[in-house]
C-alpha positions as CSV (number, residue, x, y, z in Angstrom):
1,X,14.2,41.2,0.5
2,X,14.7,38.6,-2.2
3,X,11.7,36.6,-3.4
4,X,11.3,33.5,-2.0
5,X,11.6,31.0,-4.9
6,X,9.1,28.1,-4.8
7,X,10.4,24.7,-5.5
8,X,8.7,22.7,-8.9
9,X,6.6,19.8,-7.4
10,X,8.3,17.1,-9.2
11,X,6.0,15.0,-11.6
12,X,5.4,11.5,-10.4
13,X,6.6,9.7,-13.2
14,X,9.1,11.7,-14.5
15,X,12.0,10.0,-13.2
16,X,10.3,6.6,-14.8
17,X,11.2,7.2,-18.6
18,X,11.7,3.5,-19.6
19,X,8.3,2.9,-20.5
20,X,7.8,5.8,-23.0
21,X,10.4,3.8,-25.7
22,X,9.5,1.4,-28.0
23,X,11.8,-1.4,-28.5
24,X,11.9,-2.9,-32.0
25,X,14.4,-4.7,-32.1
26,X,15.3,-2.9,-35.6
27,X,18.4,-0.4,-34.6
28,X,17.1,3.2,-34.9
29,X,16.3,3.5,-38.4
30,X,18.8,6.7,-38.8
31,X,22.3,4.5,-37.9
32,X,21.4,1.2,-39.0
33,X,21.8,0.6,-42.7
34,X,18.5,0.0,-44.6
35,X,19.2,-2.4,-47.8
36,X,16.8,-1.0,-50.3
37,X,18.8,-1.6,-53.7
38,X,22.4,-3.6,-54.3
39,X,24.8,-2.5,-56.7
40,X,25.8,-4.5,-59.3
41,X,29.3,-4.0,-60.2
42,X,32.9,-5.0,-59.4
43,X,33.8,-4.3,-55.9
44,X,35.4,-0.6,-55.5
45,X,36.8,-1.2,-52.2
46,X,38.3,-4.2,-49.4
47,X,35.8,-7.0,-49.9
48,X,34.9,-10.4,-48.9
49,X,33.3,-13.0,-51.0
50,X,30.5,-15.1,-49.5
51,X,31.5,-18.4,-49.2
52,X,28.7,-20.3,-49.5
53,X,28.4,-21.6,-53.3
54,X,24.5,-20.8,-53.3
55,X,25.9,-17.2,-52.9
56,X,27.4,-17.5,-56.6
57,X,25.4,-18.5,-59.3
58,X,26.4,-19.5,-63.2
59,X,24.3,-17.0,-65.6
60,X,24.4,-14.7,-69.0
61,X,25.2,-11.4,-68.1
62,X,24.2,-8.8,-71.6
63,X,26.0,-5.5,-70.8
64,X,24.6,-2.3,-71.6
65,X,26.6,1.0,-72.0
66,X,24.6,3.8,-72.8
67,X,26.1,6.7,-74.3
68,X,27.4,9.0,-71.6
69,X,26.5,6.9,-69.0
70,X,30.0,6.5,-66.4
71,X,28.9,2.8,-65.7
72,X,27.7,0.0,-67.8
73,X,24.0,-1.1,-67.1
74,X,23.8,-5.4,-66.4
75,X,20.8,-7.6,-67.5
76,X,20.5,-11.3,-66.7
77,X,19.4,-13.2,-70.1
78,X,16.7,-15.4,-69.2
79,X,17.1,-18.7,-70.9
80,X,14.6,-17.9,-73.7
81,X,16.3,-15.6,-74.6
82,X,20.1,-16.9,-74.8
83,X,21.7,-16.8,-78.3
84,X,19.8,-14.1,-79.4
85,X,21.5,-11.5,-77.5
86,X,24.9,-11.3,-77.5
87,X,25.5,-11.9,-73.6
88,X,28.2,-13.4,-71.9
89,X,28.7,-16.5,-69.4
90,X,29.6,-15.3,-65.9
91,X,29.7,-16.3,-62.3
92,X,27.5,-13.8,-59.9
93,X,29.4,-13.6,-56.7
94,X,28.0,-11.8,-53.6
95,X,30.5,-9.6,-52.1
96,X,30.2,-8.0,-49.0
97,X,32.1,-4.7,-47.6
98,X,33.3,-3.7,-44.3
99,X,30.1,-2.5,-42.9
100,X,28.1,-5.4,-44.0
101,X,26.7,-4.3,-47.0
102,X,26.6,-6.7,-50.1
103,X,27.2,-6.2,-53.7
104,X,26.2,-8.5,-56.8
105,X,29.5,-9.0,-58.7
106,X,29.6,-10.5,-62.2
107,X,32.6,-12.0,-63.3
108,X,33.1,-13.0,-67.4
109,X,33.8,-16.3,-68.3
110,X,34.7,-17.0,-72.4
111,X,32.2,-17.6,-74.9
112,X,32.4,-21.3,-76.1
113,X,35.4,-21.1,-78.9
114,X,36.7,-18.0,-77.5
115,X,40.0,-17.9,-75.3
116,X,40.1,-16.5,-71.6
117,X,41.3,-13.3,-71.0
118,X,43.8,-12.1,-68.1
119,X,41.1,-9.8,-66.6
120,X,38.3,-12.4,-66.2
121,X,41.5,-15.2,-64.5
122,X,42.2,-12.3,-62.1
123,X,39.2,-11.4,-61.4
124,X,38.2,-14.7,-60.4
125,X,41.6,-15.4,-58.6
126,X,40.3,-12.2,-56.5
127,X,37.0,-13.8,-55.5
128,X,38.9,-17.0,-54.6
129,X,41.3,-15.2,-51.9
130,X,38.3,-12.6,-50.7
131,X,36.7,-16.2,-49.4
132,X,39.0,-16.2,-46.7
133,X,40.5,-12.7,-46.4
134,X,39.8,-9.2,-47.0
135,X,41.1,-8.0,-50.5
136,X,41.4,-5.1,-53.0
137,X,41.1,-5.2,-56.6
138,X,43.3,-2.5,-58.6
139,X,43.4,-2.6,-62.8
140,X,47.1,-2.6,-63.8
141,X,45.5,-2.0,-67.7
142,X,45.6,-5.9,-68.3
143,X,44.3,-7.4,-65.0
144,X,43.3,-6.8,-61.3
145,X,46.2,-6.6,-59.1
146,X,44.9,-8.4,-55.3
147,X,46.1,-6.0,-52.5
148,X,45.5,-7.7,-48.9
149,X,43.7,-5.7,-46.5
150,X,46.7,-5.1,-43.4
151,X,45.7,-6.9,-40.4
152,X,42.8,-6.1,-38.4
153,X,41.3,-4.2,-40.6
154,X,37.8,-5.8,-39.9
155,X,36.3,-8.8,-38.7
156,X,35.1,-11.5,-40.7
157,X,31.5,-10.4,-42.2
158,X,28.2,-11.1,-40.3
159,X,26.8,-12.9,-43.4
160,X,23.9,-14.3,-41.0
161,X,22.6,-10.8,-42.0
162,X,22.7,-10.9,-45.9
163,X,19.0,-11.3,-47.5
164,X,18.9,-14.5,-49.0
165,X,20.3,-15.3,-52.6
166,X,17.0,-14.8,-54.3
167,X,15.9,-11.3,-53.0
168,X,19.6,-10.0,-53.4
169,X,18.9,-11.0,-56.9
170,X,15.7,-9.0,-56.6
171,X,16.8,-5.7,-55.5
172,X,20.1,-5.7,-57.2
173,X,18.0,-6.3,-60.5
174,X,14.6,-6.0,-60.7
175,X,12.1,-6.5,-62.9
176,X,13.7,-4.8,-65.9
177,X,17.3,-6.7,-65.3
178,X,15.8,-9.4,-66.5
179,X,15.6,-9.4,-69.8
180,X,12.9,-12.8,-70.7
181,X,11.0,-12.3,-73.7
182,X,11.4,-10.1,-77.0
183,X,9.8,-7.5,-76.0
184,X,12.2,-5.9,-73.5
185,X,13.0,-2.4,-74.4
186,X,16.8,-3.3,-74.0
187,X,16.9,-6.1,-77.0
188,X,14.2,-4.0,-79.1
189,X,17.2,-1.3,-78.8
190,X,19.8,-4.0,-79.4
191,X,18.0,-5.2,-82.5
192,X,16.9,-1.7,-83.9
193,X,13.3,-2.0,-83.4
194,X,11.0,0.8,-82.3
195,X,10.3,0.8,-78.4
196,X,7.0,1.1,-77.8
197,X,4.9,1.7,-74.2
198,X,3.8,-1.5,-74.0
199,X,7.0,-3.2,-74.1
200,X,8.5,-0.8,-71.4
201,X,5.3,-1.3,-69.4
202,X,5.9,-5.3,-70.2
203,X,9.3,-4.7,-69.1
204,X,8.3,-4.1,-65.3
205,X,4.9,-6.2,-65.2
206,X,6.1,-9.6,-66.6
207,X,4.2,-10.8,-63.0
208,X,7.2,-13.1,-62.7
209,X,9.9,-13.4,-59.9
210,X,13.3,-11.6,-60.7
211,X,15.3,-14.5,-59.2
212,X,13.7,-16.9,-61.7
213,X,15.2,-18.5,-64.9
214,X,18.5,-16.2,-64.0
215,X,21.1,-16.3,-62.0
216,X,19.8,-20.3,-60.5
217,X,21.2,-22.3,-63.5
């Protein structure tokens, strides 16, 4: 004789689950890209430039290659300090990529007296068409080629989104990518002197904003 198998008593609420979720409105945290840091570089893939001019600033850019480093290392030259490093005028454009997130991109303009070069037109003919459409940039060993993303490739960019100019600024740079006073460790390097803890502590506790005296001018 086989056993006789009871039935489970079914728990009252078990078949009400809604109410054990929280709903924060935030995506799941896993899936749903978390802007902690943005790159500051040219644009390695399709890209779309912001549009809005208060989404590209005028500044002095002084770039950094250390040796072995694969990339070079940006700092925005506060305007105390302009003339005394060898920096170089630039537009900051936000870019954004396919799945919405942003990138700071600093494109060289001459030095007064100094003619333009065909990498910094092209690069800024770029920026122009990524306003409206999806581009590409390739080096061609003189300038940036513009390949045209093929049709459909994405939507236009949710730029409602984007953080606003100033805190993109922030986490793209930080404290120590602004370079305000004489004491940062980069133009102590630049000039030869001795580095010393307290500038590199100075470095990070100036106590001002990033956004300030930088890329707003």
């Amino acid at each position: 004789m086989a056993d006789k198998v009871t039935p489970l008593k079914p728990v009252p609420d078990a078949g009400d689950l809604d109410d054990l979720w929280i709903d924060t409105g935030l995506g799941d945290g896993i899936t749903t890209p978390t802007l902690l840091t943005v790159p500051v570089d040219k644009p390695r893939n399709f890209f779309r430039v912001h549009p809005d001019i208060k989404y590209r600033r005028h500044t002095e850019i002084y770039t950094h290659k250390p040796k072995g480093a694969i990339k070079p290392q940006y700092y925005i030259v506060a305007k105390p300090m302009r003339g005394l490093i060898k920096a170089r005028p630039c537009v900051l454009v936000c870019c954004v990529y396919r799945d919405g997130s942003p990138r700071l991109w600093p494109i060289s303009f001459p030095r007064e007296g100094e003619n333009d070069s065909e990498a910094w037109v092209s690069a800024r003919a770029a920026a122009k068409i990524a306003i409206k459409q999806w581009v590409r940039i390739e080096w061609n060993g003189r300038a940036y080629d513009v390949r045209p993303a093929q049709e459909g490739y994405a939507p236009a960019p949710d730029l409602e989104k984007l953080p606003s100019w100033d805190e993109l600024v922030k986490r793209g740079f930080g404290v120590h990518g602004i370079m305000r006073n004489e004491t940062h460790s980069i133009y102590r390097e630049y000039i030869g002197a001795p580095i010393t803890a307290e500038d590199s502590a100075t470095d990070l506790t100036d106590g001002t904003d990033a956004a300030d005296d930088g890329a707003t001018v």
